[in-house]
N, C-alpha and C positions, 0 to 999 in steps of 0.2 A: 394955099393952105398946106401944112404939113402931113406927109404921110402918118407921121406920129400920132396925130389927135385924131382921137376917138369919135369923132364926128365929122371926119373928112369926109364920107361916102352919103351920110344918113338921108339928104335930098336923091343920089340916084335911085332907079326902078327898077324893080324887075318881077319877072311870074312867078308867082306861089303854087305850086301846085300842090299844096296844102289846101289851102283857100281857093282855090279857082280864079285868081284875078291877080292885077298887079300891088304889089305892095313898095314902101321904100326900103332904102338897106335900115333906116335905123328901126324899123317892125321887126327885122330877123336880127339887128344885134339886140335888143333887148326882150325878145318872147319871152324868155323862160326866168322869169322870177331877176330880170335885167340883165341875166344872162343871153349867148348870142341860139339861136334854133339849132338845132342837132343838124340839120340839114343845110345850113349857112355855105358850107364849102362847095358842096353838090350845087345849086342855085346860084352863086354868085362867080364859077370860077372862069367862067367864058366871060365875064364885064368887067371884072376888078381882077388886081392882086391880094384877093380874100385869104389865102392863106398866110401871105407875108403880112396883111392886116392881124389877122387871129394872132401871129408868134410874136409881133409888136406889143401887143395889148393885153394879150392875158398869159398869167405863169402856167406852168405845166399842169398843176393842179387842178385850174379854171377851165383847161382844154380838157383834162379828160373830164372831167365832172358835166359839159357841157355838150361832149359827144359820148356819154353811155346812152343806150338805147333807150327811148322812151318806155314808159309802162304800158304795159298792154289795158286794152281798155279792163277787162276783167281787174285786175290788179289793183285800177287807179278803183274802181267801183267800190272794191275790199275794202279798200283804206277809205275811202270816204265814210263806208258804212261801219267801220270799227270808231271813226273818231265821233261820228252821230251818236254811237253807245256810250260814249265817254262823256257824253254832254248831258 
């Protein structure tokens, strides 16, 4: 299978320590709204070539938008509770 395609890795494993357990690569390429985990490179770069995976596959755009920092739980909380008001 090609390194190009998007779903060369998705069957390997590896620890979440998000989750506490093993997960595959294709859970951390697609967490975030199908986007890959903020934490993708950190977790995958002692098993794959997860960085030259990421510059393959997504423009620069998709990398930074995919590595800004999560919201703090506080934040995500806000936003939940402003869009509740809105409803």
């Amino acid at each position: 299978m090609s390194e190009n395609h998007i779903e060369t890795y998705d069957r390997e494993e590896g620890y979440c320590r998000m989750l506490g357990h093993y997960v595959p690569f294709k859970y951390c390429r697609t967490l975030k709204d199908g986007m890959p985990c903020h934490r993708i490179l950190d977790c995958w770069f002692e098993r794959l070539p997860v960085e030259d995976f990421i510059a393959a596959q997504y423009s620069a755009e998709e990398q930074a938008k995919m590595f800004e920092p999560p919201k703090t739980k506080i934040a995500s909380l806000l936003e939940i509770i402003e869009k509740a008001k809105k409803k």
